[in-house]
C-alpha positions as CSV (number, residue, x, y, z in Angstrom):
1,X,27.5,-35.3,29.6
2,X,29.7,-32.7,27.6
3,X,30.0,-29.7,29.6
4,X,29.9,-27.2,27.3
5,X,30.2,-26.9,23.3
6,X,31.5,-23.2,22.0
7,X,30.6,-20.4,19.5
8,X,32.8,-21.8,16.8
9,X,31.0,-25.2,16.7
10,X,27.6,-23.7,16.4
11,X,28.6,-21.6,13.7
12,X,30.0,-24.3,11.4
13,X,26.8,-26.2,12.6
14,X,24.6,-23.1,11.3
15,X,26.4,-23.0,8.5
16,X,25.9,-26.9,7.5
17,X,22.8,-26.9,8.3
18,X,22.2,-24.1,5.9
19,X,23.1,-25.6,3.2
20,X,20.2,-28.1,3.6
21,X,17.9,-25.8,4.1
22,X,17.4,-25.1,7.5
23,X,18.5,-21.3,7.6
24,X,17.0,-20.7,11.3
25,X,19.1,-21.9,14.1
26,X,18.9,-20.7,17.8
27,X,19.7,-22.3,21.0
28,X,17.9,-22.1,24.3
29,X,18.5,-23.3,27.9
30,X,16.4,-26.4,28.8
31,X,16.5,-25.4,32.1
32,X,15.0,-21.9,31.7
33,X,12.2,-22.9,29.7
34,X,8.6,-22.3,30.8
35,X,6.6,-25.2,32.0
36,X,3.9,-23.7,29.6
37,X,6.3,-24.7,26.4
38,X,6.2,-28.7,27.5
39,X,3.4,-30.7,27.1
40,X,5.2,-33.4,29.2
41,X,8.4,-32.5,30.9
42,X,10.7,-34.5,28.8
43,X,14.1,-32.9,30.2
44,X,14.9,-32.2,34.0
45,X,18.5,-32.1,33.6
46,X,19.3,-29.3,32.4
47,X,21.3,-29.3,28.7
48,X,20.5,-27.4,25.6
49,X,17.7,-27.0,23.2
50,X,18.4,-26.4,19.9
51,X,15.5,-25.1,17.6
52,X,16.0,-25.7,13.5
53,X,13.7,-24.0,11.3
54,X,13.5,-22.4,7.7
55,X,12.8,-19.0,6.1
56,X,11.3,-18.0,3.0
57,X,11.9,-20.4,0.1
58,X,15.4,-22.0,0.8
59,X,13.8,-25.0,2.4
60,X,12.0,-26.0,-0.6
61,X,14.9,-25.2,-2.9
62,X,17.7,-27.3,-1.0
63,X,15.6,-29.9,0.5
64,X,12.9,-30.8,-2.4
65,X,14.7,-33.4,-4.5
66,X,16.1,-34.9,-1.7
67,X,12.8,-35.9,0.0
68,X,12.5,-39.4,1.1
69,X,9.5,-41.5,-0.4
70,X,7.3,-41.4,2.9
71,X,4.4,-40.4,4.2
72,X,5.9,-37.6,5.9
73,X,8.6,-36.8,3.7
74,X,9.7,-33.1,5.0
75,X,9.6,-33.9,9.0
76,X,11.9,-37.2,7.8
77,X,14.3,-35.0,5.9
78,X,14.5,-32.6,8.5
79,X,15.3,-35.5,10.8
80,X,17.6,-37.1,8.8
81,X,19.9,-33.6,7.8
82,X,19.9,-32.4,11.2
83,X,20.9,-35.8,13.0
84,X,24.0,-36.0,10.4
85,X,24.9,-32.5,10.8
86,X,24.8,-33.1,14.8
87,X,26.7,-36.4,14.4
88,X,29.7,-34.7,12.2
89,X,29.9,-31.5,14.5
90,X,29.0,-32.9,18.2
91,X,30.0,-36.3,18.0
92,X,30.3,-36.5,21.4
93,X,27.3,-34.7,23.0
94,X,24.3,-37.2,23.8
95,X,21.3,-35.8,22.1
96,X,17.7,-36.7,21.7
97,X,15.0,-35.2,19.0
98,X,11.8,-33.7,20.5
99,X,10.3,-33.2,16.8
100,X,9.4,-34.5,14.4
101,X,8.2,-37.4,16.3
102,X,4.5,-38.8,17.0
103,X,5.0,-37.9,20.7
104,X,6.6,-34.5,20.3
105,X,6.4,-33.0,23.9
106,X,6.8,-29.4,23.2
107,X,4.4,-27.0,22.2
108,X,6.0,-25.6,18.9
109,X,4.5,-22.3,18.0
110,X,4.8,-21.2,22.1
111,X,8.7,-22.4,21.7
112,X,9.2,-20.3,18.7
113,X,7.4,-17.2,20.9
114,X,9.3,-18.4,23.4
115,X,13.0,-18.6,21.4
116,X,12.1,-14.7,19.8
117,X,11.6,-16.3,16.8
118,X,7.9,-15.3,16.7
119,X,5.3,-12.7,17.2
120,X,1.6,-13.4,17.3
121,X,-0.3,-12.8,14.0
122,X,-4.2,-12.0,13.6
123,X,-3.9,-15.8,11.4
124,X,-3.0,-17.7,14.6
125,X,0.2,-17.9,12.7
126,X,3.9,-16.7,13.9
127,X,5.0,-13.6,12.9
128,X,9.0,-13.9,12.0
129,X,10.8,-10.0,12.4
130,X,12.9,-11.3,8.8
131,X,10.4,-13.7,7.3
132,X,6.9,-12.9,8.3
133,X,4.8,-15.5,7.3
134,X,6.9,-17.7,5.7
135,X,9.0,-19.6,8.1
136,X,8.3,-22.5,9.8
137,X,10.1,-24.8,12.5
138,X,11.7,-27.8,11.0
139,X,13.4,-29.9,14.1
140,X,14.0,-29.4,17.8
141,X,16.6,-31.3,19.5
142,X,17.9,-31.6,23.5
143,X,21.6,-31.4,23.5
144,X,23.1,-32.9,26.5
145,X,25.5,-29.5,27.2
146,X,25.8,-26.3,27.8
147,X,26.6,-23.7,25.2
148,X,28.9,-21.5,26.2
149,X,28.3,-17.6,25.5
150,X,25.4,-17.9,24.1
151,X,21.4,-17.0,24.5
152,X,21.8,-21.4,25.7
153,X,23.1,-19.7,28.7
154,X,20.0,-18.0,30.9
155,X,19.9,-14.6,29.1
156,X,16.5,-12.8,27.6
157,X,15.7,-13.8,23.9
158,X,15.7,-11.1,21.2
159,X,12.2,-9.5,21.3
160,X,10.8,-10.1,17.3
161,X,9.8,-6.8,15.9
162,X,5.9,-7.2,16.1
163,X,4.4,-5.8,12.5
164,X,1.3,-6.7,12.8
165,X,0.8,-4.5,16.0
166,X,2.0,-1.6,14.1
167,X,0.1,-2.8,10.4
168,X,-2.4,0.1,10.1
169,X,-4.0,-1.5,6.8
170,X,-4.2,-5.0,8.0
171,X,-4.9,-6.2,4.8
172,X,-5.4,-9.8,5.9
173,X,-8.4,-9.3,8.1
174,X,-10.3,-7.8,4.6
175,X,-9.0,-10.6,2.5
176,X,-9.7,-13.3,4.1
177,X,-13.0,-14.9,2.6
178,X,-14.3,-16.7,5.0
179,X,-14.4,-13.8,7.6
180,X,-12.6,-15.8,9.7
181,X,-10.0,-13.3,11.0
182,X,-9.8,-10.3,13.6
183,X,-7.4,-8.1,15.0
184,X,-9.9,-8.8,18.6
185,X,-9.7,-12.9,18.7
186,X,-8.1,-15.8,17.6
187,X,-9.2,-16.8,14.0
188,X,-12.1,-19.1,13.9
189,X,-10.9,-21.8,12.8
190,X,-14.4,-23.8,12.1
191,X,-14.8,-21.0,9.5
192,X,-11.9,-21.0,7.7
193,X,-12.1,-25.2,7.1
194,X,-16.0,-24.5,6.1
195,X,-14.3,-22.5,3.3
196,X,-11.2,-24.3,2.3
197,X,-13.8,-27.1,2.4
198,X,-16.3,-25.5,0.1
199,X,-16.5,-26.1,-3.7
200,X,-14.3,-23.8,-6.3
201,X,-12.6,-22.5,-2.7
202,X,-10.1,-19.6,-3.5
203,X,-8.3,-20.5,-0.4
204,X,-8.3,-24.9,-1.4
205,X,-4.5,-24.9,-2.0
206,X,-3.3,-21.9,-0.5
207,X,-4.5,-18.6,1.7
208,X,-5.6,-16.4,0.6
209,X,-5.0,-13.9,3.7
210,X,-1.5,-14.9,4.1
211,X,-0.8,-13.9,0.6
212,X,-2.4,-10.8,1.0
213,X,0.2,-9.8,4.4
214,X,3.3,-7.3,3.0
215,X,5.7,-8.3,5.3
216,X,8.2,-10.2,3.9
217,X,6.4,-10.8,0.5
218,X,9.6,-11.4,-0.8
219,X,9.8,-14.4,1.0
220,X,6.7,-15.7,0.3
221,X,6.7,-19.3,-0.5
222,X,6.7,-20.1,-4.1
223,X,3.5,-21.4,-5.7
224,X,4.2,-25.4,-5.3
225,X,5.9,-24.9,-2.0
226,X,2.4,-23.1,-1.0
227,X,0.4,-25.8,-2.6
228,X,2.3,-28.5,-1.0
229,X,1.8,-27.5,2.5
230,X,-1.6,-26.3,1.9
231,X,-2.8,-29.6,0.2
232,X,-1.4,-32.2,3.8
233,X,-3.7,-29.7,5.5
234,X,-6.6,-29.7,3.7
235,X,-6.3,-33.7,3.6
236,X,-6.0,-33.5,7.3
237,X,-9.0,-31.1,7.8
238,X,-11.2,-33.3,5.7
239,X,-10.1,-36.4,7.7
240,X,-10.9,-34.9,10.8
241,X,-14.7,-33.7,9.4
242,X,-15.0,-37.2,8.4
243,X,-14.2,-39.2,11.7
């Protein structure tokens, strides 16, 4: 195992990786994480895991003529870009990707609270302090070293600045149609498919809550970016009503 891979090195990585897309980098110590972020306890070693994302509407600009032909085209080019970034600036550190894959044993949205990337949002949704709404994580791989001087090592995570704790308005709770949303409970869920569901639904190819939240609106995905996402999940919503 390399022993330890330095500031410099993850800064041209960040920077690479960038260029693809994936603007949201941070590391974390394998070691230190919760047992509440695994769903099966994948790495006992100790090591590094580093957590790709993007924010706001890079992503789709850099990545989208680029996709692969696939099912699953965004979680294969975010596989792909991030493996050859890895191999051209740790060639030597052993490394294994924890998602995208069919078996992913980490539970994403508690990583991202976990990593400070995310606050809790009345939509179920994580709450980024720079992008609200609109960021999402991409890849997450185990690194097989240390980083040194760095939050890898076993320091507290940045708090994210929680907006919707001090939203007064909370516009999202009033625009959601399907009533689905409360500042008291998780969003019901059951609800919010019965709408997206329903004919001539406002909310079929995008949300129409998440639209209506101010932070960060001016890194709210673009129309087809929305419709995109919002389409795989409708299809998967319908599938799972069918079975």
């Amino acid at each position: 195992m390399t022993t330890a891979i330095d500031e410099k090195t993850l800064e041209t990585l960040a920077e690479c990786l960038q260029e693809v897309g994936l603007n949201l980098m941070t590391t974390l110590s394998a070691r230190a994480l919760g047992a509440e972020i695994w769903l099966e306890r994948a790495i006992t070693d100790g090591g590094t895991i580093l957590l790709l994302g993007n924010g706001g509407q890079a992503f789709w600009r850099h990545s989208r003529e680029n996709w692969p032909g696939g099912e699953h085209p965004v979680d294969e080019y975010s596989a792909r870009v991030s493996a050859e970034a890895l191999q051209q600036h740790l060639p030597n550190v052993q490394r294994t990707r924890l998602f995208p894959r069919d078996d992913c044993p980490v539970v994403l949205q508690r990583l991202m609270v976990g990593a400070g990337w995310h606050s809790l949002s009345p939509l179920g949704m994580g709450m980024h302090t720079e992008y609200g709404l609109w960021s999402a994580c991409r890849a997450v791989w185990w690194l097989g070293a240390e980083v040194v001087d760095s939050k890898a090592v076993d320091t507290p995570v940045d708090t994210p600045v929680d907006h919707c704790a001090s939203c007064v308005a909370k516009p999202c709770l009033e625009a959601c149609p399907a009533g689905a949303l409360s500042a008291a409970r998780s969003p019901n869920l059951s609800a919010c498919a019965d709408h997206r569901l329903s004919a001539g639904s406002s909310c079929e190819r995008s949300c129409v809550a998440r639209v209506a939240c101010p932070v960060a609106a001016d890194h709210r995905y673009v129309p087809e970016q929305l419709n995109y996402h919002y389409d795989l999940a409708l299809s998967a919503i319908a599938r799972y009503r069918n079975d």
